[in-house]
Every structure is written in structure tokens, then in C-alpha cells.
MARPAVEX-439320 format. One record per atom (N, C-alpha, C, CB): residue in one letter; y, z, x. Coordinates in steps of 0.02 Angstrom, whole numbers, padded with zeros to 5 digits, always signed. Atoms other than C-alpha are relative to their C-alpha. Glycine has a CB too. Layout:
<sites>
AYZX
...
</sites>
This chain:
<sites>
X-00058+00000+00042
X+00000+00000+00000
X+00062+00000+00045
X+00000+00061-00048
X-00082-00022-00041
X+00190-00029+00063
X+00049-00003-00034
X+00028-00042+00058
X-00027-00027+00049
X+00318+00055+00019
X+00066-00059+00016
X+00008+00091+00003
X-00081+00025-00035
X+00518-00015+00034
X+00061+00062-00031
X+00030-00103-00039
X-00030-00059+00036
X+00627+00157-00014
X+00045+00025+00078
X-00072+00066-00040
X-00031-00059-00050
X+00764+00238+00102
X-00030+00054+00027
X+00047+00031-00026
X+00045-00074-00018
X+00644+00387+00112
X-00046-00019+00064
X-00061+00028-00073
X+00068-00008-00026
X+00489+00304+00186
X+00036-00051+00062
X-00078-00028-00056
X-00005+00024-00096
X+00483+00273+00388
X-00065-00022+00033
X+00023+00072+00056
X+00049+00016-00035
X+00326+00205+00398
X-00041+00066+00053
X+00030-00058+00036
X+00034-00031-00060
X+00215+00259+00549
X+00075+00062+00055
X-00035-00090+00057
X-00036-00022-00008
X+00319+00412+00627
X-00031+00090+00056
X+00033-00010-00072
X+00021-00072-00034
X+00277+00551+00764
X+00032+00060-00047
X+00034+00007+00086
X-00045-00037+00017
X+00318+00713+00703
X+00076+00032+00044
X-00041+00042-00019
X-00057-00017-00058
X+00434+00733+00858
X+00048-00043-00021
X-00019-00015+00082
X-00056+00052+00033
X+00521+00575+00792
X+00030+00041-00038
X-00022-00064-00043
X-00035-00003+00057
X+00537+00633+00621
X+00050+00075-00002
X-00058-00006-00060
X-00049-00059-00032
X+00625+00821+00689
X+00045-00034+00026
X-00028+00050+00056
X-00075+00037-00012
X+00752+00696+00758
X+00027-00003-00025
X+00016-00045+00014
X-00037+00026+00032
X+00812+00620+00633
X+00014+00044-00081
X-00029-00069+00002
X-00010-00057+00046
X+00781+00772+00492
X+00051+00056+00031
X-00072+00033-00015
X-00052-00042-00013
X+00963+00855+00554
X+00022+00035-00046
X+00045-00027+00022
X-00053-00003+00047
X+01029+00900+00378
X-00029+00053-00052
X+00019-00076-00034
X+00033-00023+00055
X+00975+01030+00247
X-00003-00023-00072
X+00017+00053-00002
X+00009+00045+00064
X+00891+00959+00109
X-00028-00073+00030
X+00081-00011-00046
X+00027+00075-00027
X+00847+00798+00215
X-00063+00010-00011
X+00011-00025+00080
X+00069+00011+00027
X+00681+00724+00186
X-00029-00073+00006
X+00000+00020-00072
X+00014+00066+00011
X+00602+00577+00202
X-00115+00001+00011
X+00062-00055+00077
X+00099+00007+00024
X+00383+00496+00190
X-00001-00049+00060
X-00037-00047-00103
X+00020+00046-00057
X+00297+00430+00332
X-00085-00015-00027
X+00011+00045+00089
X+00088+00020+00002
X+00125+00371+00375
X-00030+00049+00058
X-00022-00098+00024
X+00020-00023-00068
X+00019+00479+00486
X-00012-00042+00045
X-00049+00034+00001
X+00037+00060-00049
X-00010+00391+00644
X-00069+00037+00023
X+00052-00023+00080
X+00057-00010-00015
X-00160+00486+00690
X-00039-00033-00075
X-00010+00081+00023
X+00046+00010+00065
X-00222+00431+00495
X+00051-00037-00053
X-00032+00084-00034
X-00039+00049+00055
X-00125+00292+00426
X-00014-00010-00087
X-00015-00071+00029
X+00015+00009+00094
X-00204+00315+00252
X+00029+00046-00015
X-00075+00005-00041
X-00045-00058+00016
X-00113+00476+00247
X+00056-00005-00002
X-00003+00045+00031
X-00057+00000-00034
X+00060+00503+00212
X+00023+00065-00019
X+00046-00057-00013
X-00028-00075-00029
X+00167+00649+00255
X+00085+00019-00034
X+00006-00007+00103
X-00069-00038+00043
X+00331+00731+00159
X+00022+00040+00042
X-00012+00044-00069
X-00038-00054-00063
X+00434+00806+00300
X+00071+00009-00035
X+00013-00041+00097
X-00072-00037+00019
X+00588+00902+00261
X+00019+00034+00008
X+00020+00013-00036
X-00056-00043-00032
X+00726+00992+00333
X+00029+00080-00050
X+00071-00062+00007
X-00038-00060+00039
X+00761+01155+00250
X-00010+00090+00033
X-00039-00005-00087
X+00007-00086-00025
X+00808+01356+00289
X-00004-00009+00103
X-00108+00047-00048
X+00011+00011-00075
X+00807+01267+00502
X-00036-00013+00025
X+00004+00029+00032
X+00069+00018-00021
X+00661+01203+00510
X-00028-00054-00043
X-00046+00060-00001
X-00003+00065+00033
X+00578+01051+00480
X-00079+00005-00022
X+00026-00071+00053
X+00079-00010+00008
X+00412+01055+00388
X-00039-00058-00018
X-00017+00049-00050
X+00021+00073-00004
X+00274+00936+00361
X-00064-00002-00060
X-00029-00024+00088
X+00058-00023+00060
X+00157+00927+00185
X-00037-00085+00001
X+00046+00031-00103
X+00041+00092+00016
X+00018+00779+00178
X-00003-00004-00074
X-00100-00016+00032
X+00012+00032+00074
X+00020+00691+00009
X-00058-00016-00019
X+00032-00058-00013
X+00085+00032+00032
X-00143+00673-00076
X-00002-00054-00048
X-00046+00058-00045
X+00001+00041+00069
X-00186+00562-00209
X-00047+00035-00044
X-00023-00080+00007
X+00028-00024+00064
X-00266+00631-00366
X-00061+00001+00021
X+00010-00038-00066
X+00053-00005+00010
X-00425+00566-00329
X-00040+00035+00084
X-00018-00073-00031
X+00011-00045-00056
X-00426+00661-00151
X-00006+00072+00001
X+00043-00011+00037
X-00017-00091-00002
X-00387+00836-00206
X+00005+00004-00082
X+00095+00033+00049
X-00023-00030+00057
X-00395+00899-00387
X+00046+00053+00004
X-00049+00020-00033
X-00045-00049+00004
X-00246+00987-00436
X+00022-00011-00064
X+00051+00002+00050
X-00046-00018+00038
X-00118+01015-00582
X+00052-00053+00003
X+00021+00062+00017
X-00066+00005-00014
X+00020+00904-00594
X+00068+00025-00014
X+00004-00040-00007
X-00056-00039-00014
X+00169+00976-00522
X+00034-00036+00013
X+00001+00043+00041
X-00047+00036-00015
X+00331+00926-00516
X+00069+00051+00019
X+00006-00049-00057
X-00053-00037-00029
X+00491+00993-00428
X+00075-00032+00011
X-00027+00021+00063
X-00074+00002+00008
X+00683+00989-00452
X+00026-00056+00062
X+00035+00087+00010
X+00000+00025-00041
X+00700+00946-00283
X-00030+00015+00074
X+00046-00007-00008
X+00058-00035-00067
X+00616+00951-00107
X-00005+00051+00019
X+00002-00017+00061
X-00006-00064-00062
X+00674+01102-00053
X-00071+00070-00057
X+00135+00045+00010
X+00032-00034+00041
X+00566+01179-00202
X-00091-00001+00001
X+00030-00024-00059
X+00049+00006-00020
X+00426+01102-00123
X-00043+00069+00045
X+00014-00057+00031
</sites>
């Protein structure tokens, strides 16, 4: 699947993506490079930049959840 969205950066070290996540509230979706089928929700909040893999439904049963905005992540 490819995406085209301001958010998504493709393939992205996480050392990269701590570069360019300066801002609170920043955020953006990559691809793992160790596991390109994976992708990753990094975001800047409280000074620190964190990093959540995205599943798809049929990878992980869960609930769907939904949130205001990232930082609620």
C-alpha cells in the first residue's frame, strides 16, 4: 500500500524521525525499515519523542479506539 499525506515519510530511522519531530504535538507515519510491512506513529509530546507500531485489525484484535488528537495517544 502507498500512502501520499504530509504525515507519512515513508521508510525512516528512528534517529531520523527524532530530527525532524522538534515541535509538541508533531507527528508524523513511517514504514519500519527493519519491517517494511509495519508502520510506525512517532510523536513529539511532554520532550520526548515516542514510537507506537500500527496494526491492522486482522493482526491484533482490539476495540476500536479513537482519539481527539495524538497526544491522547
Amino acid at each position: 500500500m502507498t500512502f501520499s499525506a504530509p504525515f507519512y515519510h515513508g521508510i525512516l530511522s528512528p534517529e531520523r524521525t527524532e530530527e525532524l519531530l522538534v515541535e509538541d504535538k508533531s507527528y508524523l507515519v513511517r514504514r519500519s525499515p527493519l519491517n517494511p510491512d509495519k508502520y510506525i506513529l512517532s510523536y513529539f509530546v511532554n520532550n520526548h519523542v515516542k514510537h507506537e507500531i500500527v496494526e491492522s485489525s486482522s493482526e491484533k484484535k482490539r476495540k476500536n479506539v479513537s482519539f481527539q488528537d495524538v497526544v491522547e495517544v
